[in-house]
C-alpha positions in Angstrom: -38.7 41.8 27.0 -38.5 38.3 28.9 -38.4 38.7 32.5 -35.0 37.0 33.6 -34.7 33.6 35.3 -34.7 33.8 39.2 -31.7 32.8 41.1 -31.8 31.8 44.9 -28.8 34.2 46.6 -26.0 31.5 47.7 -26.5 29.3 50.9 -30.6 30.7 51.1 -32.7 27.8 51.4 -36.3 27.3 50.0 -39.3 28.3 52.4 -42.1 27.0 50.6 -43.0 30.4 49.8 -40.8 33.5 48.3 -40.6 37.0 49.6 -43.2 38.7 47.4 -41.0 41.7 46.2 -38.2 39.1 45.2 -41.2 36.4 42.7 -40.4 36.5 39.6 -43.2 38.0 37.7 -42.7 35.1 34.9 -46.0 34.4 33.0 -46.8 31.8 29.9 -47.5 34.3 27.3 -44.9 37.4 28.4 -46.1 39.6 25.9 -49.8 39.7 26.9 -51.5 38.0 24.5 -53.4 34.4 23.6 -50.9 31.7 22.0 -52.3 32.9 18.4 -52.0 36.8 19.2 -55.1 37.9 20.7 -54.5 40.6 23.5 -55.3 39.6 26.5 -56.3 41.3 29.6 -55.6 41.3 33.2 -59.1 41.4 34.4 -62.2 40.9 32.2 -65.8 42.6 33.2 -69.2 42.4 31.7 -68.0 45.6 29.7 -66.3 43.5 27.6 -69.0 42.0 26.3 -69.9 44.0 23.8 -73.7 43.7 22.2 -74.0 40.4 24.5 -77.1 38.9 24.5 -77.0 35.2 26.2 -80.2 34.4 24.9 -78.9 35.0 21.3 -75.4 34.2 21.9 -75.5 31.5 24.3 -78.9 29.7 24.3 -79.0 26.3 26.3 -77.1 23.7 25.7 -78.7 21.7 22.6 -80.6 24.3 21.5 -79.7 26.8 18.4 -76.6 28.4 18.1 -75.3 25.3 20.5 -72.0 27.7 21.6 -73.0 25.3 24.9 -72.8 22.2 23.2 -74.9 20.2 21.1 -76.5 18.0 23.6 -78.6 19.1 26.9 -76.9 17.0 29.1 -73.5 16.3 27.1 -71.3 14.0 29.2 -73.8 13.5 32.0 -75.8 11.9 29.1 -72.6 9.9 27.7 -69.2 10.6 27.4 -66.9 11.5 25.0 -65.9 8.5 23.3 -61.8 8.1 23.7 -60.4 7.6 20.5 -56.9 6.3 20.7 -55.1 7.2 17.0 -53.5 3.8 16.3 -51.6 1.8 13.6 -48.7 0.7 12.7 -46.2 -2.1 10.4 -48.2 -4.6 9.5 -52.3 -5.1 9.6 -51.3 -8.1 12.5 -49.8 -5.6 14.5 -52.3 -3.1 14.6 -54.5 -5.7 15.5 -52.6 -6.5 18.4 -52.1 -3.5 19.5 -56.3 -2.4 18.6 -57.4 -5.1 21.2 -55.3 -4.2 23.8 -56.5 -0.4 24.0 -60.4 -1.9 23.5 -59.3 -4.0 26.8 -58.0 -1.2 28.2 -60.6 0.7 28.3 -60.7 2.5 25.0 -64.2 3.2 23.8 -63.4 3.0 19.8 -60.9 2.7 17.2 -58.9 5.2 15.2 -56.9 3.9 12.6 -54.0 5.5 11.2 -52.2 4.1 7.9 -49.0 4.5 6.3 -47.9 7.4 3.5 -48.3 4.3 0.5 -51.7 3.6 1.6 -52.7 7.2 2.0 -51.2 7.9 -1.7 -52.9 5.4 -3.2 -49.5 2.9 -3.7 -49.2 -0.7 -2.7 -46.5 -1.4 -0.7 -44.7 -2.9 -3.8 -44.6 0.2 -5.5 -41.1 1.9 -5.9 -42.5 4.9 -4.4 -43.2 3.2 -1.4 -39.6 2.2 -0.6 -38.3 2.8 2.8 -42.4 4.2 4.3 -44.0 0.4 4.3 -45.9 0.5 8.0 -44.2 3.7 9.2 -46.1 6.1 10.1 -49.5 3.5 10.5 -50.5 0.4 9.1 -50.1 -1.4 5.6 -53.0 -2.1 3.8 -53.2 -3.0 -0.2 -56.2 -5.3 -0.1 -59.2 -6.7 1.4 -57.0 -9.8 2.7 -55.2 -6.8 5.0 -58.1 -5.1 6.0 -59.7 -8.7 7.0 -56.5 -9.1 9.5 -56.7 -5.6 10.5 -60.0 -6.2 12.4 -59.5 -10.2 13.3 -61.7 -10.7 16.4 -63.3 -7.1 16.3 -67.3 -7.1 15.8 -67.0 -3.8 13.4 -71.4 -4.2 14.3 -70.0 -3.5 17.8 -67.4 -0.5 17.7 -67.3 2.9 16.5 -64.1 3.0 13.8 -62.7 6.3 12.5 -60.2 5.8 9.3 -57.7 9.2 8.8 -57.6 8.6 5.5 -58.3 11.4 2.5 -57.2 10.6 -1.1 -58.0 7.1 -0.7 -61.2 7.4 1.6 -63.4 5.6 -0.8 -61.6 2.8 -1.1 -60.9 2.2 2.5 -64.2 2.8 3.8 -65.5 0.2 0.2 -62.4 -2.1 2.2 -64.3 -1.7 5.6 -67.7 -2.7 3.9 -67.2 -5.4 2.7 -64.7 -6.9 6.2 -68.3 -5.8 7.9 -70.1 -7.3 5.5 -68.1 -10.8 6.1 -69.0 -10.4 9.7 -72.8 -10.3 9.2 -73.2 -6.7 10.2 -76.4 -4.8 9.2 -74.9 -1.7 7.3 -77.6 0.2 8.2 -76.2 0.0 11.9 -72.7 0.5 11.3 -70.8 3.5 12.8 -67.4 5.2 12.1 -66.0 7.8 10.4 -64.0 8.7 7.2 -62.0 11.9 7.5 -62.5 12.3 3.4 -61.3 15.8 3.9 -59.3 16.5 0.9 -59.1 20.3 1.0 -57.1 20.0 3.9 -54.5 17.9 1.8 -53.8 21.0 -0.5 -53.9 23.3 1.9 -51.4 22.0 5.1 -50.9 18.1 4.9 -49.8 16.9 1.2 -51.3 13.5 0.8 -53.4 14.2 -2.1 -53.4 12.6 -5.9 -55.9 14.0 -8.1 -56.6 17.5 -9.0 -59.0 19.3 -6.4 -62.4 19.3 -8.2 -62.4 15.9 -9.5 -60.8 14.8 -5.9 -64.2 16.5 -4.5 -66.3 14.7 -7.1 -65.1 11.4 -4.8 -65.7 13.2 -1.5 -69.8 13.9 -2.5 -70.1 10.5 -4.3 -69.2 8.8 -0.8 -71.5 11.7 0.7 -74.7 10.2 -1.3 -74.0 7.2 -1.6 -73.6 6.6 2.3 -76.7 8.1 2.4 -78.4 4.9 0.9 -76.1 2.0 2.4 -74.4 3.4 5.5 -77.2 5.9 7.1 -75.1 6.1 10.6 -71.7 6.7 9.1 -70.3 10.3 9.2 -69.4 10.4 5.6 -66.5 13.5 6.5 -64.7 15.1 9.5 -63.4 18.4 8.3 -60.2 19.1 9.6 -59.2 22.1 11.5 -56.7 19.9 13.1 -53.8 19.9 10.2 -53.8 23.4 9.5 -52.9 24.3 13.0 -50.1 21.8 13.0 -49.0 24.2 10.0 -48.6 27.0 12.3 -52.3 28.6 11.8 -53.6 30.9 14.5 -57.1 29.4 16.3 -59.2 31.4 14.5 -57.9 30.9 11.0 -58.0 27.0 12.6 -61.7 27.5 12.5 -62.1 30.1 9.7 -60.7 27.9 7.2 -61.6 24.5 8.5 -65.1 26.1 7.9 -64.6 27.3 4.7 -63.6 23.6 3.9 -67.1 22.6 5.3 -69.1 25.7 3.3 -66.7 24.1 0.0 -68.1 20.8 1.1 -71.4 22.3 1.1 -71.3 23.6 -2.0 -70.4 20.6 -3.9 -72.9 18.3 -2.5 -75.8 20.9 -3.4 -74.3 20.9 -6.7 -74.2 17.4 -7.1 -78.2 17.5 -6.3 -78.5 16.8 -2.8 -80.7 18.4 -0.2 -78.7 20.0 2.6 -80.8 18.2 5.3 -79.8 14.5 3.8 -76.2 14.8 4.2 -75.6 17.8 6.4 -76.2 15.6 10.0 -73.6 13.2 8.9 -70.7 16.2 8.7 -68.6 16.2 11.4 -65.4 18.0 12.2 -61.6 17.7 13.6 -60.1 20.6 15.8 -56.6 20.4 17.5 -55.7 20.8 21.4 -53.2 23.0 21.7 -51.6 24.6 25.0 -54.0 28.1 25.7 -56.3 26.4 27.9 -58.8 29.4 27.3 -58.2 30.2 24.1 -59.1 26.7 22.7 -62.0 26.1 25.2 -63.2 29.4 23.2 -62.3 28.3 19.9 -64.8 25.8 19.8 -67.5 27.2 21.1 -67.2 30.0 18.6 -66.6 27.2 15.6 -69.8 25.3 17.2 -72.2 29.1 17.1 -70.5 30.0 13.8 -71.0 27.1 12.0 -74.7 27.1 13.3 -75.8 30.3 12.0 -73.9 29.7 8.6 -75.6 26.5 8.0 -79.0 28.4 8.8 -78.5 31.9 7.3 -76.7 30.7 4.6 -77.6 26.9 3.3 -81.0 27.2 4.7 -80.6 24.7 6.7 -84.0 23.5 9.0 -83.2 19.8 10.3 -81.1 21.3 14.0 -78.7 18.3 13.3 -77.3 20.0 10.0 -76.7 23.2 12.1 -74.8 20.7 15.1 -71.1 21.5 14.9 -69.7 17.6 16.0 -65.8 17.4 16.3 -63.4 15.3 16.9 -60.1 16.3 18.9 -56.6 15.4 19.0 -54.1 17.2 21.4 -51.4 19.1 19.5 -48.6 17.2 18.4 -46.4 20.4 17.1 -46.3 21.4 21.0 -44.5 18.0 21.9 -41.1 18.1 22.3 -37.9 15.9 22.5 -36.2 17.5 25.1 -37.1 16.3 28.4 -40.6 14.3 26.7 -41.7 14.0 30.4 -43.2 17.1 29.9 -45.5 16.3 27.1 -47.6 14.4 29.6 -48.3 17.6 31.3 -49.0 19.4 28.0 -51.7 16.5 26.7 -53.5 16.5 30.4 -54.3 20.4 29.7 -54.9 20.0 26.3 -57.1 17.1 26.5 -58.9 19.3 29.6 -59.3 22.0 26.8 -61.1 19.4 24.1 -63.7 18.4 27.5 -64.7 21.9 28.6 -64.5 22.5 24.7 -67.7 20.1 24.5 -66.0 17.4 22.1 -67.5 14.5 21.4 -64.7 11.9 20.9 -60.9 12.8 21.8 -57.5 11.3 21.4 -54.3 12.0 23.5 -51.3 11.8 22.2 -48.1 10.0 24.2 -45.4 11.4 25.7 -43.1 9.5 23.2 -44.5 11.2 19.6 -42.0 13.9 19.1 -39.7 10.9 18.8 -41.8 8.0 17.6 -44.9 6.1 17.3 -46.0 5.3 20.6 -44.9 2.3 22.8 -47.9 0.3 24.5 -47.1 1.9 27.6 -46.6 5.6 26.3 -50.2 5.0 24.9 -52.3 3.6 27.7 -50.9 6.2 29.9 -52.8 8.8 26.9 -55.7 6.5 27.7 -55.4 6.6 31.0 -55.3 10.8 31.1 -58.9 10.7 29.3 -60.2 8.1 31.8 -58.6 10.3 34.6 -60.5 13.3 33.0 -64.0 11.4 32.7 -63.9 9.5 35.9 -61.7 11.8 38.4 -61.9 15.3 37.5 -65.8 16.4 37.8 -65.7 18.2 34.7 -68.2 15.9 32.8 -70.7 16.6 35.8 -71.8 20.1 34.6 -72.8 20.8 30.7 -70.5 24.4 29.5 -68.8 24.7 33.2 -66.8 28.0 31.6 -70.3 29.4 30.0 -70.8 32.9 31.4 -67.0 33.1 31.8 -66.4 37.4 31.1 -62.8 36.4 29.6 -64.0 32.9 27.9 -67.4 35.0 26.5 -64.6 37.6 25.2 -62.6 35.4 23.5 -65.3 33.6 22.3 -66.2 36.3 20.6 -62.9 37.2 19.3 -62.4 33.6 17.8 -65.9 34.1 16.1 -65.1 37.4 14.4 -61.9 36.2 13.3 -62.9 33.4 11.7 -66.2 35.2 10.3 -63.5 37.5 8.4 -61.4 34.4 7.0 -64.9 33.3 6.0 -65.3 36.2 4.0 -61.9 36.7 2.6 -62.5 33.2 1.0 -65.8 34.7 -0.6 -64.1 37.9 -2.3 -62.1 35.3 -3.5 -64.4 33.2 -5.5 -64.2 30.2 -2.6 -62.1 27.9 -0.7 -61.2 25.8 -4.0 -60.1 29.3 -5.7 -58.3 30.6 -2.4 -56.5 26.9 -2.5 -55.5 27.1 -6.1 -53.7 30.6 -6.2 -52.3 29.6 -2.9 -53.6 32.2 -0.7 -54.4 29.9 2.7 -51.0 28.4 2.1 -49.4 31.7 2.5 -51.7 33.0 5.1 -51.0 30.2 7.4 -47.3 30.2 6.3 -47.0 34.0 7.9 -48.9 32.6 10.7 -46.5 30.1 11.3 -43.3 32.1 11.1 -44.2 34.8 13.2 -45.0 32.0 16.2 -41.5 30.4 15.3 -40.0 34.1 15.6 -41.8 34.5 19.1 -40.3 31.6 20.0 -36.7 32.8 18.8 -37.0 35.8 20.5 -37.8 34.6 23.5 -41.3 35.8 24.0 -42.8 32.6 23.6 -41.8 30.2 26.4 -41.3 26.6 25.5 -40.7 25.0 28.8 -37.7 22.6 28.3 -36.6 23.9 24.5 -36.2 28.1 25.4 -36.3 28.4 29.0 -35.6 25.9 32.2 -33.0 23.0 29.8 -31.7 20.4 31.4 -28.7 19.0 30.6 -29.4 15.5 31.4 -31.1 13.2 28.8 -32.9 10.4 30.6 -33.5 7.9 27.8 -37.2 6.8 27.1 -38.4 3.4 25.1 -38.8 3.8 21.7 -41.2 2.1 19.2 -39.2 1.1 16.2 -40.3 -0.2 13.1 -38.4 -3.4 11.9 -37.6 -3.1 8.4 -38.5 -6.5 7.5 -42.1 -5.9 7.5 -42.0 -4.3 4.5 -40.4 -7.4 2.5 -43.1 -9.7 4.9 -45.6 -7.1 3.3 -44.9 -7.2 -0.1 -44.2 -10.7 -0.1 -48.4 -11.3 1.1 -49.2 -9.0 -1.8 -47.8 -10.7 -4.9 -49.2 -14.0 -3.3 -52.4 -12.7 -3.1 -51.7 -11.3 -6.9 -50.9 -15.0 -8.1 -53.8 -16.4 -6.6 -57.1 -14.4 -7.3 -59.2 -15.1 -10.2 -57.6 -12.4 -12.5 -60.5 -11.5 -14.7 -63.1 -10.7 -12.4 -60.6 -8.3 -10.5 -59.7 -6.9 -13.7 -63.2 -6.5 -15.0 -64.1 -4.9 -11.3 -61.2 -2.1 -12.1 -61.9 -1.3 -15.5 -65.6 -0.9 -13.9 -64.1 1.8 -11.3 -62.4 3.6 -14.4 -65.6 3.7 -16.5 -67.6 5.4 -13.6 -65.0 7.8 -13.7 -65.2 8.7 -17.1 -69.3 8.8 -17.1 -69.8 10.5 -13.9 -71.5 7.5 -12.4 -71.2 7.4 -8.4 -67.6 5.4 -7.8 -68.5 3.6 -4.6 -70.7 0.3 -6.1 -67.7 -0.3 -8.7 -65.0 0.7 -6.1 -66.8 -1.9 -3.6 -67.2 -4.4 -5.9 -63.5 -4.4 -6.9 -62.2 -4.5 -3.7 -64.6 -7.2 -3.1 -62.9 -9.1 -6.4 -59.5 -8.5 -4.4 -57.9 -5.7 -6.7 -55.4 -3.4 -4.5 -55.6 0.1 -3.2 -52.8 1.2 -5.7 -55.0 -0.6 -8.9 -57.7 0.8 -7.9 -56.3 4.7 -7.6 -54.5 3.9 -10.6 -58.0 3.3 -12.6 -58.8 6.6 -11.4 -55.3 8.4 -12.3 -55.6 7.4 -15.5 -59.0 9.8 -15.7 -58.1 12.2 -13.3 -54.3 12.8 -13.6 -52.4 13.8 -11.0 -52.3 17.1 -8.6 -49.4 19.3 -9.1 -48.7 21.4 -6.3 -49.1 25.4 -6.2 -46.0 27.0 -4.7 -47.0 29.4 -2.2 -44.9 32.2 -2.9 
């Protein structure tokens, strides 16, 4: 039961500190466990380290199974590189809005792009309607992805593009802007999320049915091999299926059965695990158990280790180096009292750091309302640099290593997802366990059973079920203005009227015979983009091979 709120007897005054026999014994988690339902213990001794060996279980940091990081000196070598998530409207007003976090301070881009983009629809298409530049930038062609980066050396900054369905043509898009610029594509550096499992399994934005839609994901795999040697061709998300309501170790039990599907498929496809394997990366969330997520991805970083190892025979240590990406968690903002969410990102973002991530973004105090204003989002920045420059943690590599409670949990977190892992496997594999709709359901459970801790009270959301204030103090709020999606479809159909038609034309009929043969899609996607033909013509070349994904309910 939740302890009840303490009330000062009337006319008693504050001391600074309470009588101890009148505290209120009120703690984050009241019934004892982690935020995803480990049990947690008042004290933790080295007897809860069952069959701990540090030699096996830790090693040194950079050295095999990394649980300490993948680096020997980590931050003290470089830091984490802060990652602002960023677009919106138009490809103008990202731009704006791209330089000003660089002069901030911001050490390289994330770009985020609206639902038409990420479907594979131009910004003409009825579909579209009403989501032009809503929830990230507009971009239907080369002319948009050319103003996106106006007066950005893409030879000079490290770009990540959240973008799945669509990932080959917006990384072909990005090419060929760097190619404009003079860059050597052998230098080039950035990552493609590409992670389409995760769009079936907790996120939605897919098109094509799963295997042919991981027929794109290894084409980009080996063909970025060739051309773009220091891109990371995927970043395998952990990150959505936690906003779904997952626990932390299904988090990294099926984020890693993504990666062992990813696997898979490129071996398949005939490549060697040690060509493409350094060049996986992944995305885990930040959410609000500071030790529990510190664990979680040190046990994702040892598990992933041994699995590439023990079970894809792995030998270069860079295909067994777990490298992720982190974003704090935006289902813990809230819109009552959004003040608080600065608190909740600082300790989430302090999770990602003793976590060992190697980029990060913080979200604003403003999201569970809105895209972030310009202030709301340097203040995100500004809670990193705080981090990096003020807080000491980046002086020591694995601060919490040795930890009795964080070794525990650790553990716990491992075994978790080690069993997830394996419940895939009885299943015939992640792209089997996606189709009958068995990780939908399991995180589904997962997520009503938080939602019914919070209901009942055993939960604490600070703000939403315990200590409300009455009082709305009104915040800024980024709004969209509707007529940038007339401006934007108006700069389409010009572009339409005035490109030589036939090459474009020849370009996507290219992109739909390579789908048909089996023939890598990136040159032909490339090229058409290159001929100015649209995100929309392009997926449309490929729809017409493909088809279309139709969802499996889970029931």
């Amino acid at each position: 039961m939740p302890h009840p709120e303490h009330v000062e007897p009337p006319g008693r005054e504050h001391a600074g500190v309470a009588d101890a026999a009148e505290t209120p014994q009120l703690s984050v988690t009241s019934n004892g466990t982690t935020l995803s339902g480990i049990p947690v213990k008042i004290v933790y001794t080295p007897e809860d380290l069952t069959n701990f060996d540090p030699q096996s279980s830790l090693g040194s940091p950079g050295e095999f199974p990394f649980t300490r990081g993948i680096y020997s000196t980590m931050y003290r070598g470089k830091l984490w590189t802060m990652r602002q998530y960023a677009g919106f409207g138009t490809a103008r007003q990202s731009n704006a809005r791209y330089r000003y976090l660089l002069a901030q301070g911001q050490t390289g881009l994330s770009v985020a792009f609206d639902l038409p983009t990420q479907m594979g629809f131009d910004s003409d298409h009825p579909r579209a309607g009403g989501e032009v530049g809503k929830v990230g930038v507009a971009i239907c062609s080369l002319e948009d992805m050319q103003m996106l980066f106006e007066g950005i050396p893409l030879a000079h900054v490290s770009t990540s593009m959240t973008i799945n369905s669509t990932a080959a043509i917006l990384l072909a898009l990005y090419v060929a802007v760097a190619r404009q610029q003079g860059a050597n594509l052998e230098k080039l550096s950035g990552t493609v999320q590409n992670d389409i499992l995760k769009e079936y399994i907790a996120r939605g934005t897919y098109i094509y049915p799963p295997r042919p839609a991981m027929r794109i994901v290894t084409d980009v795999f080996a063909w970025c091999k060739e051309e773009l040697p220091n891109w990371v061709t995927i970043s395998i998300s952990g990150y959505h299926i936690r906003e779904a309501g997952s626990t932390a170790a299904q988090e990294v039990g099926f984020a890693l059965g993504d990666g062992i599907a990813y696997v898979d498929a490129a071996i398949a496809a005939g490549l060697r695990v040690d060509d493409f394997a350094p060049r996986l990366s992944f995305f885990f969330n930040a959410h609000n158990d500071l030790l529990e997520e510190i664990a979680k991805y040190r046990a994702a970083r040892r598990l992933w280790a041994r699995l590439m190892r023990e079970r894809f025979g792995a030998r270069d240590p860079r295909s067994m180096m777990l490298r992720f990406h982190a974003q704090t968690a935006g289902s813990s903002l809230t819109a009552q009292q959004p003040e608080n969410n600065i608190v909740r990102v600082a300790i989430q973002a302090l999770a990602a750091v003793l976590g060992g991530c190697q980029s990060l973004h913080g979200n604003a105090l403003d999201e569970a309302l809105a895209l972030p204003t310009e202030d709301a989002a340097r203040l995100a920045l500004r809670t990193q640099q705080i981090l990096a420059h003020e807080s000491g943690v980046a002086n020591t590599v694995d601060p919490v290593g040795g930890s009795y409670a964080i070794e525990h949990l650790t553990d716990e977190i491992e075994a978790g997802a080690r069993a997830c892992i394996e419940r895939l496997d009885a299943l015939g594999g992640m792209l089997r366990a996606i189709e009958t709709g068995y990780v939908q359901r399991e995180i589904q459970k997962a997520a009503y059973e938080y939602q019914q801790s919070v209901e009942r009270n055993e939960r604490i959301i600070v703000g939403v079920n315990r200590y409300r204030s009455e009082r709305r103090e009104p915040i800024p709020i980024l709004r969209i203005d509707p007529a940038i999606e007339q401006e934007q479809i108006g700069r389409l159909r010009a572009l339409r009227a005035r490109r030589d038609a036939a090459p474009t034309s020849k370009a996507v009929a290219e992109v739909e015979s390579r789908a048909r043969s089996g023939e890598n899609l990136m040159p032909a996607i490339l090229s058409a983009v290159e001929a100015y033909a649209t995100v929309g013509e392009i997926s449309d070349a490929m729809r017409r091979v493909f088809g279309e994904h139709q969802e499996t309910l889970a029931l």
